[in-house]
C-alpha positions in Angstrom: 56.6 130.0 85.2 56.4 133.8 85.5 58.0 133.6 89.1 60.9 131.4 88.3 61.8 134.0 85.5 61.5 136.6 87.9 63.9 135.3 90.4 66.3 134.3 87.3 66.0 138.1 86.6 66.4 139.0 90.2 69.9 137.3 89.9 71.2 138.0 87.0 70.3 142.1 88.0 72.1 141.5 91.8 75.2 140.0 89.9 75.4 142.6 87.3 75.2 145.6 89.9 77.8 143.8 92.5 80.1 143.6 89.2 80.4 139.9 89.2 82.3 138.7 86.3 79.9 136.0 84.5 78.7 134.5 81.2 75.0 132.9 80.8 75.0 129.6 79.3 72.5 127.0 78.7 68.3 127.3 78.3 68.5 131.1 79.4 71.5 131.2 76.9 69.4 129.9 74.2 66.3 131.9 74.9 68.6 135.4 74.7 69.7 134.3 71.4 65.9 133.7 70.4 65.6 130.1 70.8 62.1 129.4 72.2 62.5 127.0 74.8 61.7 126.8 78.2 64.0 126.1 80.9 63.1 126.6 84.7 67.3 127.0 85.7 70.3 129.2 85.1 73.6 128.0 84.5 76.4 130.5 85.0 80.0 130.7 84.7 82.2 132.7 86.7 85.6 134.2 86.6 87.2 131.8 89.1 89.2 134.7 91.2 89.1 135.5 95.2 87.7 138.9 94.6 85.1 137.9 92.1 83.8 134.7 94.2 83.3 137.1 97.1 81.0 139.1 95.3 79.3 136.2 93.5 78.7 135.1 97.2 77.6 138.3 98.7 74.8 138.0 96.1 74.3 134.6 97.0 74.2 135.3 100.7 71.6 138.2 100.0 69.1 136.2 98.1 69.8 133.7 101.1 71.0 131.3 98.1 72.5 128.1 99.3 75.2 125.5 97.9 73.5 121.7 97.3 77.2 120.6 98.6 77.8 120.4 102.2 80.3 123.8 102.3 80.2 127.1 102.9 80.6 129.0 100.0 83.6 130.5 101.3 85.5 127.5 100.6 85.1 128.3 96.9 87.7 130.8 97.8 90.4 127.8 99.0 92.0 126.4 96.3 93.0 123.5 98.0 89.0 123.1 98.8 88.0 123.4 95.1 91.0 121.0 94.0 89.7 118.0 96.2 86.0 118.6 95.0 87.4 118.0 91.2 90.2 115.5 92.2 88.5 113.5 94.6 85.0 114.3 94.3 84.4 114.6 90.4 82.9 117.8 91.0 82.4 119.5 87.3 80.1 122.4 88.6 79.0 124.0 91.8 75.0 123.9 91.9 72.8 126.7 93.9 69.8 126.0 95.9 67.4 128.6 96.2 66.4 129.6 93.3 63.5 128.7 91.7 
């Protein structure tokens, strides 16, 4: 458990210092508020705009984090590419691999 907090705090520091614009939500969410729980992810939310996705993925890229879809992260940048993942694929979030 101690290790997965770590690399949660790891994260959250390398998106804070790249100025990433970003709320916490869920478990982690609760726990800041003083909910004791445990949770072993983090669910973010991020200003949707070209500048801020390409510093949300030059922290991704340098804690060699990974989408679960078969993209690039770049393509978070297209609009056309994020349209079709909601309109044709459903898609409701983007999910990291990596982090553990």
């Amino acid at each position: 458990m101690q290790d997965s907090q770590n690399h949660l705090k790891e994260f959250l520091v390398a998106l804070s210092r790249a100025n990433v614009e970003f709320v916490v939500c869920g478990g982690v969410a609760s726990i800041l508020h003083g909910v004791p729980r445990i949770t072993f992810d983090l669910d973010i939310s991020v200003k949707w705009s070209g500048d801020n996705l390409r510093r949300l993925i030059n922290c991704m890229e340098s804690l060699s984090l990974k989408p679960k879809v078969p993209i690039p992260p770049e393509s978070l940048i297209e609009p056309q590419v994020v349209k079709m993942m909601i309109e044709e694929k459903g898609a409701l979030c983007i999910y990291l691999s990596g982090l553990r």
